[in-house]
N, C-alpha and C positions, 0 to 999 in steps of 0.2 A: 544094395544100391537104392538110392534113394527115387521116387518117379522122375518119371521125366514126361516132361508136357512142353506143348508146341509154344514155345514161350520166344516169340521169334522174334523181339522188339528188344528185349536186353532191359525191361524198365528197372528191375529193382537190383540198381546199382548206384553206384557213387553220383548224387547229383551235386553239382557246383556251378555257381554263377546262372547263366540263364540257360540249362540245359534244359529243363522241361517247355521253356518256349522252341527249344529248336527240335525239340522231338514233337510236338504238337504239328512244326510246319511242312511237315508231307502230308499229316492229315487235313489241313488246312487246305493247301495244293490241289488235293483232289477234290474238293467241293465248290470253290471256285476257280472259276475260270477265267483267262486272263482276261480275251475277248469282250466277254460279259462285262468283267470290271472296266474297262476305256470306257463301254456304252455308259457304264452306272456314273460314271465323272464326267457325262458328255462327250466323249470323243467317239465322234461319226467313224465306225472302220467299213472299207468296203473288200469284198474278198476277190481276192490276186493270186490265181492259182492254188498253190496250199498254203498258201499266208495273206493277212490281211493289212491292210493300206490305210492309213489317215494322215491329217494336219499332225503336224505334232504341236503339244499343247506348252515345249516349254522354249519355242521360238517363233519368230514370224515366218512361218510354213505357207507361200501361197502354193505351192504342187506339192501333193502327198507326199512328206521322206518319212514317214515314220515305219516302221513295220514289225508287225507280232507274229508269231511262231505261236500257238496254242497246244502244241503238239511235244515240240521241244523243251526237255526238263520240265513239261506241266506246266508250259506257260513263260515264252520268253520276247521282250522287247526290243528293238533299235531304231536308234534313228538316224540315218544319214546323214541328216543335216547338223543337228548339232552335237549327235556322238552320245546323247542320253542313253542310258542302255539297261535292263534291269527285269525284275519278275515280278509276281504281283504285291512283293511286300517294299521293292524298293517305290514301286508305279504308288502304292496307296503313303508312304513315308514322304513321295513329292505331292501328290497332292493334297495332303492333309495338314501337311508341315507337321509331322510327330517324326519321333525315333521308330525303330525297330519292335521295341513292345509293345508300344504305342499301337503298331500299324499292325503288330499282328490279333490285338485288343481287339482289334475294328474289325478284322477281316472275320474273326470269330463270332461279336454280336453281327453282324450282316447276314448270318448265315441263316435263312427261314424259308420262307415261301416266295416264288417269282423271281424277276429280276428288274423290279423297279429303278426307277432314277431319280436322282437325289430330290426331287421334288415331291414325292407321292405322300399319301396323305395316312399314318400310321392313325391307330387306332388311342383315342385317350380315354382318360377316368373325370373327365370332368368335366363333359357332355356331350359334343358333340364332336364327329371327324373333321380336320381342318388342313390347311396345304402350310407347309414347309414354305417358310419364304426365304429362306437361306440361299448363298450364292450357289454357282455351281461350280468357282473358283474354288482353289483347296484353300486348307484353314478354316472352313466354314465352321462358325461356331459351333452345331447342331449336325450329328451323326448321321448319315442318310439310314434309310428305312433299310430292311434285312433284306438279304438277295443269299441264293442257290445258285450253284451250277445246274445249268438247264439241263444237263443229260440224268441228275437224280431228279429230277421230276418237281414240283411244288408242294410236295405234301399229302397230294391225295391222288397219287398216278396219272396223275397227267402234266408230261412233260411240255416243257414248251420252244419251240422252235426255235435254233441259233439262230436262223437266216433272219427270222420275225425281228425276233429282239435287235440285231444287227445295223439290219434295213429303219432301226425306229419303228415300226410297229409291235409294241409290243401286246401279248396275249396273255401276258400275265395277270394284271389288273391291279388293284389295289394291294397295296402292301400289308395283310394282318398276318400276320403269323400267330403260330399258338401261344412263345413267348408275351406278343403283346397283350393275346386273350386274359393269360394268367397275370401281366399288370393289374387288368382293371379287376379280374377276381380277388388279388391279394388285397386288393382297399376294402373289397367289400366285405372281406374276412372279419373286420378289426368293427364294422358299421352293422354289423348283426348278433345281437346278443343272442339268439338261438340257435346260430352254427357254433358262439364261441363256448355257449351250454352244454350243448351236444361235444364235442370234445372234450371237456372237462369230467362230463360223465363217462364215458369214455377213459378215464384215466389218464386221458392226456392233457395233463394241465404244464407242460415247462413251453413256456412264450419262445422262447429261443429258439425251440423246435420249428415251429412255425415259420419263423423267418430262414432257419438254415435249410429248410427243402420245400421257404416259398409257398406256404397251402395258402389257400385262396375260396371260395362261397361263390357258389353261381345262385343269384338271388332274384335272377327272372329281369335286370335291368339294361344288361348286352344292349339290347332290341334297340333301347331309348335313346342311347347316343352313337351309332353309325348311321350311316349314308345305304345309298341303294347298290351299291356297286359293292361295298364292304357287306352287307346283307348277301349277297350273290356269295363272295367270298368265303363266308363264316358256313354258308351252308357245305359250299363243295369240300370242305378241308372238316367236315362234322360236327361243328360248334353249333350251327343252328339245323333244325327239321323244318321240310319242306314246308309244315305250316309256319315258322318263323318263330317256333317255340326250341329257348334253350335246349340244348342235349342233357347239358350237366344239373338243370333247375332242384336245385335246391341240395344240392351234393356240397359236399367239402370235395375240392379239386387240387388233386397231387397233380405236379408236374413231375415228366419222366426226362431224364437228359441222356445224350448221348457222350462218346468219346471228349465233345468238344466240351458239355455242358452247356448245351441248346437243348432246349426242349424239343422232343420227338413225339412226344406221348402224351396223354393225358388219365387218370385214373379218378376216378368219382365216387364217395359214398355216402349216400340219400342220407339226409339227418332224418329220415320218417322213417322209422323199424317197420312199420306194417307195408313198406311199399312192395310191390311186385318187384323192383328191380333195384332194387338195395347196391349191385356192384355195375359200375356203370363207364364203360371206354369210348376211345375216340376210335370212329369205326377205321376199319382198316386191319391191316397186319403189327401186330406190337412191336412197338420198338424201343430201345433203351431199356436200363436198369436200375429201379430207384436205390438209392443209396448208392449212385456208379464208384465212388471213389474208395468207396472200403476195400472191395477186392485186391485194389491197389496197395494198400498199406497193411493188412492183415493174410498170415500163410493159410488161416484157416476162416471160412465166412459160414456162416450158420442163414441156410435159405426157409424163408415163411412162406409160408399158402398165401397172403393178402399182407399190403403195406400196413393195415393196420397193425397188424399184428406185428413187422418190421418196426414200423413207430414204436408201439409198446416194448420191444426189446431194447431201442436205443432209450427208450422216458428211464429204463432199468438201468442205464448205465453199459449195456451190450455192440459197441461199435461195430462190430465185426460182422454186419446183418446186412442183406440182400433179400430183396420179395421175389418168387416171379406171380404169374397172372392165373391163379387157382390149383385148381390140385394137375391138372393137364397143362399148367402155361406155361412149363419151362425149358425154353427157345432158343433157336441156334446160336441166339445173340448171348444169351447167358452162359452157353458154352463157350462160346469161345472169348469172353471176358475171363471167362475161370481160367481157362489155357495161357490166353495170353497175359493177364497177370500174375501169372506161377504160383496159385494157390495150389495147395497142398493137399488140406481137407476140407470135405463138406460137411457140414452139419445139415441135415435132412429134419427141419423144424416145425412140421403140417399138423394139422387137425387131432385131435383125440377121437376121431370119430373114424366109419370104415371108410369114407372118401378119403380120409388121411393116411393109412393105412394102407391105402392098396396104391396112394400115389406113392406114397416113401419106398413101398417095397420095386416100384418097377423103375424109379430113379436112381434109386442107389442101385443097382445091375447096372444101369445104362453106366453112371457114373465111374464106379470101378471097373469095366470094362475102358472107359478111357484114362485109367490109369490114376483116378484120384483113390485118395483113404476117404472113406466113407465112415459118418456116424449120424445113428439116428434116437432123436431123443423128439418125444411128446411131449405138450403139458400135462398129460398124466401122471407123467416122469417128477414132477414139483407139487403133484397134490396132498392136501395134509389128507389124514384122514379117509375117512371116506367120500368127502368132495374129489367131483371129478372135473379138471378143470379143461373146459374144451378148446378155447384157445390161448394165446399166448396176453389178448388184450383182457381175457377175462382173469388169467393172471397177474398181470398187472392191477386191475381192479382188487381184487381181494387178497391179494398178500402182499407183491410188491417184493418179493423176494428174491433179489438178482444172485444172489449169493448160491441159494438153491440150485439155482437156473446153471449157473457156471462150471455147482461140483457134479451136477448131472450131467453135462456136456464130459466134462472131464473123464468120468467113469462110467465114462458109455463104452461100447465095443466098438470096434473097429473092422471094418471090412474093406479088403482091398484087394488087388492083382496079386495074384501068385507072381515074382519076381521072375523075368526073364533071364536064361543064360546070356540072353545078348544083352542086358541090360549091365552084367557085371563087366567091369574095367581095370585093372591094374595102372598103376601109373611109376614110372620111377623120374629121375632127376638128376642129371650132371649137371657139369658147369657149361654146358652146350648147348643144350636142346632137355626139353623131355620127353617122354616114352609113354604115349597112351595103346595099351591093348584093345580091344574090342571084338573078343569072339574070332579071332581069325585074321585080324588086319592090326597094324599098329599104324599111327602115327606121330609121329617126329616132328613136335613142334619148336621153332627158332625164331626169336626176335621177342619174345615176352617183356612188355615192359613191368617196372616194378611196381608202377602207377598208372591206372587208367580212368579214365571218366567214361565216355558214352564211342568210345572207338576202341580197339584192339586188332593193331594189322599184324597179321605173325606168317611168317612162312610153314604149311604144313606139308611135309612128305609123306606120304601113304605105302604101306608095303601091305602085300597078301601072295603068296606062291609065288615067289619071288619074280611078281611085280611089283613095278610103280608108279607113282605119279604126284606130283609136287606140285605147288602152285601159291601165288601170295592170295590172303583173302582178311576181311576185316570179319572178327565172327560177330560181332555186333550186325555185321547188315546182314539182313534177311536175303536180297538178291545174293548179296556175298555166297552165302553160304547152300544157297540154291544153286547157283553158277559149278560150284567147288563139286558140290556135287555130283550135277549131271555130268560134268564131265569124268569125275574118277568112276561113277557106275558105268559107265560106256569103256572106261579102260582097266577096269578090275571087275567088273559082272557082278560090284555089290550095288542092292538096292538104295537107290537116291535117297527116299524115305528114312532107311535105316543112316546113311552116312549124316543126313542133318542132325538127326537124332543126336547122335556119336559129338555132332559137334557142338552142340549144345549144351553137351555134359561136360564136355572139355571146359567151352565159356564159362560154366558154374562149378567149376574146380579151380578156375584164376579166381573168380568172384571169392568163393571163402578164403585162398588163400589171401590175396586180396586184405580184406577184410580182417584178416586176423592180424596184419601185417600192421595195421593199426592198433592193435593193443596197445594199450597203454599204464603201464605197471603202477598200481596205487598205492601200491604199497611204501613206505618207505621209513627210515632209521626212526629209530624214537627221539625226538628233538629233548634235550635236557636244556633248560633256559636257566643261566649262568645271573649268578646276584647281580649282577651288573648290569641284565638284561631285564631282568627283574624291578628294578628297580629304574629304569627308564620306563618300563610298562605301566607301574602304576602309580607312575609320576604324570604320566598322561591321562591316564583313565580316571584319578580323581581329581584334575584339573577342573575347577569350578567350571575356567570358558573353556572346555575341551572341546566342542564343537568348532570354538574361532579360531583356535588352535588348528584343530582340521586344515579351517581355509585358510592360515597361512602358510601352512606347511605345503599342502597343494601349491600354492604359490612360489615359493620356494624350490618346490621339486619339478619346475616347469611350466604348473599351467596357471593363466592368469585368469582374471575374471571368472565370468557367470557362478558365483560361490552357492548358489543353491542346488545348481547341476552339481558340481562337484562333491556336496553336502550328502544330496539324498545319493549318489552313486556310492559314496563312502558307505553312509548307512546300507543299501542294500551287501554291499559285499560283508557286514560284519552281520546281516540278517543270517548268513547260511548258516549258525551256528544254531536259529530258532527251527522248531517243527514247520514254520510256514514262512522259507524266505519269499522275500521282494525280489519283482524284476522290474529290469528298464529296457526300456527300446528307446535308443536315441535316433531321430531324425534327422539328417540337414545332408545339404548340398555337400560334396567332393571339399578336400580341403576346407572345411568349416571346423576342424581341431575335434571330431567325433573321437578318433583311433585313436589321439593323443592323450583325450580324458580318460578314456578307457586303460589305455595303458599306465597312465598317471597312477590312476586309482591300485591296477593291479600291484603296481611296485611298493603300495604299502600292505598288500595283502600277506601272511605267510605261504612261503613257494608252494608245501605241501597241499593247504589247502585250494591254491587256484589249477583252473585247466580252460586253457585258450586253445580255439582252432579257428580256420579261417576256411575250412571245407570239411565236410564229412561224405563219407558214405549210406545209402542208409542202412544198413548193421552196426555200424564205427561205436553210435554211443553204447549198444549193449557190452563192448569189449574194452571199455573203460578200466573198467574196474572199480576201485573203490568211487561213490559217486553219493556219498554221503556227508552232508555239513560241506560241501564245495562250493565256489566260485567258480562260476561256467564263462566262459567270455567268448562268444561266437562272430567276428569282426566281418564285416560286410560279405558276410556268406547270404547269399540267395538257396534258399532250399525246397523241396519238391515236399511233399505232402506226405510222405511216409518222417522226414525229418521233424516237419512241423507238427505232425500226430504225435510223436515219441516226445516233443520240450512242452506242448501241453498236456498228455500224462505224468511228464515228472512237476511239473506247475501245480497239477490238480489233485492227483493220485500220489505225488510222490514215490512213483515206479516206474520200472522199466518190464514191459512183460511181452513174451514172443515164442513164436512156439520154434523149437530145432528138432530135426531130423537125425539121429543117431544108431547104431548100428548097437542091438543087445550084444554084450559080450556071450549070453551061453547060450543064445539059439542063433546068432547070426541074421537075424530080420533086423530091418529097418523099422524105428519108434520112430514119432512123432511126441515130445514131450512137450508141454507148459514151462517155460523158464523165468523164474521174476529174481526179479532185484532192488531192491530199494535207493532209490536216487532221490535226493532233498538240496536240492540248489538253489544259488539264487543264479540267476539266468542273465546275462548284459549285450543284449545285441546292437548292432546298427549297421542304420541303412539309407540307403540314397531316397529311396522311392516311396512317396506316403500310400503307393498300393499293398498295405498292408492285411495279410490274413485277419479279417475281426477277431477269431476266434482265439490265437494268438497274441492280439492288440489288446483285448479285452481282461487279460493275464497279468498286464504289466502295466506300468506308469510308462506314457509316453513323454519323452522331454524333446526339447530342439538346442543346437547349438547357439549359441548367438552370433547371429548373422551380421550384426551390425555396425555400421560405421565406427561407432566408438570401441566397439571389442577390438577390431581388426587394429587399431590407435595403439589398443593396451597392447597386442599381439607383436606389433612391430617395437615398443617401446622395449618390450622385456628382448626380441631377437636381436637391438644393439649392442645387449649385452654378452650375444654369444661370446663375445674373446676377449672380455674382459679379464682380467687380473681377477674381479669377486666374483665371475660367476668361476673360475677355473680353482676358486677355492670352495665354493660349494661344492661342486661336484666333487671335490677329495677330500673333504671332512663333513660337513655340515648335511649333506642328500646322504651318504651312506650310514651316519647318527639318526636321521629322521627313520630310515626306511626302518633301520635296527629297534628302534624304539617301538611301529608298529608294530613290526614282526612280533616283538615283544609282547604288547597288547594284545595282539589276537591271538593269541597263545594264553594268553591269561585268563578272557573273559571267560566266564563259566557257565555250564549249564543251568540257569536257571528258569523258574517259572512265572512269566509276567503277568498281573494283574492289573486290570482297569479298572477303577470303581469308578469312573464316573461315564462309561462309554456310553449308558442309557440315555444322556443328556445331550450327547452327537444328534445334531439334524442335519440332515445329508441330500444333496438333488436327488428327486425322483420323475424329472422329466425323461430322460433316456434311459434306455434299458442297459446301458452298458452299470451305470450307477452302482446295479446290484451288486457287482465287483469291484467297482472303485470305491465304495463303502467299506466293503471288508480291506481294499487296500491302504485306507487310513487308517482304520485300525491298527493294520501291522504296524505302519511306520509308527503309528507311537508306542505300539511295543517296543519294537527294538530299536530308539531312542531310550526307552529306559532301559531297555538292555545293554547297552553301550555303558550309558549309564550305571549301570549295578554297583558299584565299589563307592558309589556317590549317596547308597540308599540304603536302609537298616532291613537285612535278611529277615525273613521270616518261614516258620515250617509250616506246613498245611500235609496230611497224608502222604508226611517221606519226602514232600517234596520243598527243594529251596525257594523261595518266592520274593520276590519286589513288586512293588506297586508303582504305577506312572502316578505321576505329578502334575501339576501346571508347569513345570519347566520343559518337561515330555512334551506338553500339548503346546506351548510356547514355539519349541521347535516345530514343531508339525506341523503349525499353522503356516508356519514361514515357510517351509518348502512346498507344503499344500498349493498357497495361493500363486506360487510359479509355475507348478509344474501340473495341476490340475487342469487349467483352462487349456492348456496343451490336448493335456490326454482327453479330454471331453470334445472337445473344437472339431476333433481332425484336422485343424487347419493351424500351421505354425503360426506362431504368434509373429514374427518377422514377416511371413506376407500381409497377414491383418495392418501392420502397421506401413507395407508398401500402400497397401490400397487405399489407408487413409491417404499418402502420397499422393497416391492418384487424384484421388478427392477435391486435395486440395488445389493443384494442379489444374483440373476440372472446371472449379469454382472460381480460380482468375480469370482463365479463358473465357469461361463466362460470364463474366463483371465485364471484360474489354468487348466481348461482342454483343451484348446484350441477350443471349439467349439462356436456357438454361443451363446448370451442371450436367444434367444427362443428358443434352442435345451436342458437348461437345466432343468431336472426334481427336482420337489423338493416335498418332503412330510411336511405333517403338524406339524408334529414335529420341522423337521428343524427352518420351517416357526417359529414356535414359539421361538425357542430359539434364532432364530438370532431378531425378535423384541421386545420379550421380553412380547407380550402381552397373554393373556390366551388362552385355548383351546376354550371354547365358542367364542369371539370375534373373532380369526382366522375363527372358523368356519363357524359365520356367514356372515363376510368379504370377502372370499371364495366363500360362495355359491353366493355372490352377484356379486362378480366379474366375477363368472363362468355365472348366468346369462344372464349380459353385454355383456358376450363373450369376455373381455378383458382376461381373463384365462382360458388356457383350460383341461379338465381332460385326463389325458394318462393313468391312470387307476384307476377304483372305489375300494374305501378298503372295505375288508371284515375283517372277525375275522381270516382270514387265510394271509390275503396278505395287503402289503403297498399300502396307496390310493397315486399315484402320480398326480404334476399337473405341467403344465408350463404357461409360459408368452404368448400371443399368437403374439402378436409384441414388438419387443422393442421401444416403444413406449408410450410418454405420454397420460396420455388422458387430450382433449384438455378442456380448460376452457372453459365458455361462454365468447364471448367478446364484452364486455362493452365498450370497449376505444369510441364508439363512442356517449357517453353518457357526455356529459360537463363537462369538471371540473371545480370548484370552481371559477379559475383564468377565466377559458374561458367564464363562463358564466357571470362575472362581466364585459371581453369584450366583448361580445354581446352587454349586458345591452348596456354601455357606446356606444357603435357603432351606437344602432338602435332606442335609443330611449332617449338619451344625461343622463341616469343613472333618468328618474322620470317616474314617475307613470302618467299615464290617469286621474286615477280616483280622483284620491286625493293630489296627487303631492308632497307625501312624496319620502323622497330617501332612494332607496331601499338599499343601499349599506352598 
């Protein structure tokens, strides 16, 4: 039987929709407190026995009715008078005017040191501390500063007083937290060529890395821009020494986050080799785990003596890495992250030296003692030669060989728990109930549903010496299953300990079956295409305008308009047929025709090659099955980080790799194996919310639906024809001709090998870091434009292999979808808001023509807003909040049910586009050709023109 570890949260299972916010909000719950929060929005509470008393703030309250419970469910409100009633996510969703993620967003960056009020003065990077002039109304443009539950303290053990804070006196003081410290160090990272040296010697040269775990340079300037009060501050929480000299001076500074992804910790190392104190922390007790989210999504995490050497495993391509704090730092907190996200095995990854060596040997006892597989692998384990490499950064320096690094994890030994009798289970299975054994007890469990996400209520009956005891319980919760238990140990005399255990395994025997129950068989008959089909296929595919073709058949088959959305989503589904398909992430509001492009698209795709789901688990995609050359289409599924890990490995890597637990058939032990599989898709998501994963975003072409007046025009025009006479004849001759026809074509197109000869003459943005990948995603798109293409263009062999070269009709096309769908993906910001705000703008600019003042001096409410564009409250709304964001608009005051929310312009000014112009046109690029290389080809000597 395979371990069993205290894994009492249920995380890695099926997530859907916004399950990972609603597992975050107990952890949430317990770090703020309701109390606290009324004070942090202004509301005076006074305490009333064992609940506390205020105005309430969302009617005219002259006698207290409001009243909070801090005790109840973690935190609950009411009010008398007007019946308001709620917790701390409904209390921060009124007064912020946000949704639900919104408010849990907030509740999370809030969370640091003290409990300031929305006025205090946070720490900036641009000289000096300053006061928050924002309302104290909700909507306030501007996020208040971070607050704690006062019973965890401030950060450096010294908690501070409900009563204080309560009464308005607060002891907290200024608002810095360490989060804000690590703001003003990340600027300074990028403003010092000798911290960003030192790194690079160091082996750590990928930029990305930086910004994905936030390093940051303490460069001795802290000092220059705080106040006297923020000086106090920075000292007692360990950023400054009593002489007012930085802690971190002249260190690269890792931030360490916790559960929530707040920073807890801080970790420093001196760019000065000869320094006395090279490894440098925030005084106190350690807390957090760098790299916290691996554990999460990997069964097996490989731990390092020092973050650097974590960095240099991930610079290797190695995600699956965890640090703790020297060869003695590994902490209760790293325990029971490993427990709680049901890792499997540890990789023991320390020094080549005897401090490495004698921590590995006394961790791995402790380890497998709690029940992990243990493996321990050196960098001595990847030295060539007689080079001995000492650590893991020093490997990274001189070879860089992740491959080594992988097959030495791989065929390492393994050490682990001699397997318990009580560990082993039997299980059987009627049409009633199932039958778990455990060493002397069974339980009879009933009500299994076939599908579950983040609950599982079932009835379990327990029998042992013929007793028993029954009872409903969800094994998902933890109290659940705590509950369930004291009490059968009190009526059966088995230990509580051991029954959770028991239940636990049960949970992860529905989880695989579960999981398996998702298969999805890839296999399928061998499609014979019929002359007939044949011959509609490559009456399309060597169609001169096969691309306009495309857009009329789209048309045809449904959807109208935005013809370059529809173009490049065409192209990306016939990319899965190349080594490197295209993805798309589509953006836009509810009802904006996202699901209906998508579907559009898929119904010319062939059945075999596409696979659509609208939830997954996270196992679901390894038991796929075939996941090669497919069309992936994932529809407004929200996903947790083990999903979103697994679609950029098959994005990057082109694989699926994970480690499973199986049983040897001839000794009966439980293996841990390495399992991969090769997945090559092209990926099609969409989503409401532009809180996009960058990591993710950065993978694909982002497009937007078209939001706009005249779309909605085409939208309705084409749905008067639902009942007509022609369209009820498309639908039974003409749409099932069209689909038959692609099916055809993509069945036809062939493997071949696409050449660019002119790609060197691509000049591409290199203001954003994202570029480095949208460079290579132009690229694609003009491959597979001429790969669509092939039957259009004179084969050629190159070593075995079939080849076509792009053209300027290739690049023709690419431009044209480029220049739609780039400024998208670069912006972040839909192009439909850009174009409300010019709305706004102009709006702005009469009002300020009639009154004589400026465009940005005038205010306008949403109402206005709406009626001068015409478009709804929702879309205003959410257009608003996004430009309030940006900071292109700013709030001049938040509405409540008493008062008008105003906003204004914050420049008159546009916002600027990205700029492309130095990306070739068409023309330019057929002078080049003709310039540099007389208009032929190298390879083949066809003309590309």
């Amino acid at each position: 039987m395979n371990m069993t570890s205290d894994r009492l949260h249920g995380k890695k299972t099926l997530k859907v929709a916004n399950f990972l916010d609603e597992f975050e909000k107990d952890d949430v719950k317990r770090y703020v407190d309701i109390v606290d929060l009324f004070q942090h929005f202004g509301v005076k509470l006074t305490k009333k026995g064992k609940n506390y008393m205020g105005k309430c703030p969302w009617h005219k309250d002259t006698n207290p009715s409001l009243s909070v419970d801090s005790i109840k469910d973690n935190g609950v409100y009411h009010c008398f008078g007007c019946g308001e009633s709620g917790d701390i996510f409904t209390l921060t969703e009124k007064m912020k005017g946000v949704g639900y993620k919104e408010a849990l967003q907030y509740l999370k960056s809030l969370r640091g040191v003290g409990l300031p009020k929305v006025n205090s003065s946070p720490l900036t990077a641009s000289g000096a501390a300053h006061q928050h002039e924002e309302s104290h109304k909700p909507d306030a443009a501007q996020d208040a500063a971070p607050l704690s539950s006062p019973d965890k303290g401030n950060g450096n053990g010294k908690g501070t007083s409900h009563e204080d804070e309560r009464q308005g006196t607060s002891a907290a003081g200024p608002a810095v937290s360490l989060s804000t410290v690590m703001d003003y160090y990340r600027k300074k990272l990028y403003e010092s060529p000798k911290a960003l040296e030192y790194l690079t010697k160091r082996g750590l040269e990928n930029v990305a890395n930086y910004e994905r775990f936030k390093l940051g340079f303490a460069d001795g300037t802290l000092i220059n821009v705080i106040g006297e009060a923020q000086r106090a501050e920075l000292e007692s929480i360990g950023i400054l020494r009593e002489n007012s000299s930085e802690h971190f001076l002249n260190c690269i500074v890792f931030p360490i986050v916790d559960e929530l992804d707040v920073v807890v910790g801080l970790y420093g190392r001196s760019i000065n080799d000869a320094s006395k104190l090279p490894h440098v922390y925030i005084k106190g007790k350690h807390k957090g785990v760098f790299n916290r989210k691996a554990s999460k999504v990997y069964d097996e995490i490989i731990l390092t003596e020092s973050i650097i050497d974590a960095l240099s495993l991930i610079e290797l391509g190695l995600e699956n890495v965890q640090s703790i704090y020297g060869t003695n730092g590994f902490t209760d907190e790293h325990l029971y992250i490993l427990k709680d996200d049901r890792v499997k095995t540890v990789v023991l990854a320390f020094d080549s030296d005897d401090a490495g060596n004698r921590a590995s040997l006394a961790l791995k006892e402790k380890l497998v003692s709690e029940g992990f597989r243990v493996k321990v692998v050196a960098p001595s384990a990847v030295s060539p030669g007689e080079t001995l490499f000492k650590d893991w950064n020093e490997c990274l320096q001189k070879t860089a060989d992740s491959a080594a690094i992988k097959q030495a994890i791989a065929g390492a030994e393994v050490f682990e728990k001699a397997a318990s009798p009580a560990d082993a289970f039997t299980v059987t299975n009627d049409a009633s109930h199932y039958a778990f054994t455990f060493n002397g007890i069974t339980y009879r469990v009933n009500g299994v549903k076939e599908m579950f996400v983040n609950n599982l209520r079932v009835n379990v009956k327990a029998e042992s010496n013929n007793e028993k005891y029954f009872d409903n319980l969800d094994l998902y919760s933890a109290r659940s299953r705590k509950n369930y238990a004291e009490n059968l140990s009190r009526t059966l005399g088995r230990e509580a300990v051991r029954v959770e255990k028991d239940l636990i395994e049960i949970l992860e025997y529905f989880e695989r079956e579960r999981d398996k129950s998702l298969r999805m068989t890839g296999a399928s008959d061998e499609i014979v295409i019929t002359a007939e089909e044949r011959q509609l296929g490559m009456d399309l595919l060597t169609d001169p305008h096969l691309f306009e073709r495309v857009i009329v058949d789209m048309e045809t088959a449904g959807y109208v308009g935005e013809d370059m959305n529809k173009l490049l989503l065409f192209l990306a589904a016939c990319s899965r047929k190349l080594d490197d398909p295209i993805s798309v992430l589509i953006i836009s509001q509810s009802a904006a025709g996202k699901s209906m492009l998508v579907d559009t698209v898929k119904r010319l795709i062939p059945p075999e090659d596409a696979i659509s789901a609208t939830s997954l688990s996270d196992q679901a995609l390894n038991y796929v099955g075939d996941m090669i050359h497919k069309f992936l289409v994932l529809g407004e599924a929200v996903h947790g980080p083990e999903i979103e890990h697994q679609l950029r490995e098959m994005q990057s890597a082109h694989e699926l790799s994970r480690l499973v637990t199986m049983k040897d058939p001839k000794t009966g032990r439980m293996e841990t194996r390495a399992m991969k599989s090769k997945a090559i898709v092209s990926c099609v998501m969409t989503s409401t919310s532009n809180s996009i994963n960058p990591e993710n975003a950065s993978r694909s072409f982002i497009i937007a639906a078209d939001e706009t007046p005249e779309q909605t025009r085409r939208i309705h025009e084409a749905q008067k024809k639902k009942y007509s006479l022609e369209r009820y004849d498309a639908k039974k001759d003409i749409i099932p001709r069209i689909e038959k026809t692609y099916h055809a074509a993509g069945r036809l197109l062939e493997k071949v090998a696409v050449v660019n000869p002119f790609a060197q003459y691509i000049q591409f943005p290199d203001k954003l870091m994202r570029t480095r990948r949208d460079h290579e995603r132009f690229q694609d798109l003009i491959a597979v434009i001429a790969f669509v293409r092939q039957f259009q263009k004179e084969k050629f062999m190159h070593n075995g292999m079939d080849c076509v070269e792009c053209d300027l009709e290739d690049y023709r096309w690419a431009m044209q979808i480029l220049s739609a769908a780039l400024a998208s993906t670069l912006l972040e910001i839909p192009l439909s808001v850009i174009d409300f705000y010019d709305d706004l703008r102009a709006f702005a600019r009469e009002q300020a023509a009639e009154k004589g003042i400026k465009a940005s001096e005038v205010s306008m409410t949403q109402r206005e807003i709406r009626e001068y564009t015409g478009l709804g409250q929702v879309m205003v709304k959410r257009y608003m909040r996004m430009l309030v964001e940006y900071e292109y608009v700013v709030v001049v005051r938040g509405a409540t049910n008493r008062t008008k929310g105003f906003y204004r312009i914050r420049d008159d000014e546009a916002i600027k586009h990205v700029d492309l112009s130095m990306i070739p046109t068409v023309e330019d690029m057929e002078k080049l050709i003709k310039t540099n290389e007389n208009g032929k080809s190298g390879s083949s000597g066809s003309n590309w023109v």
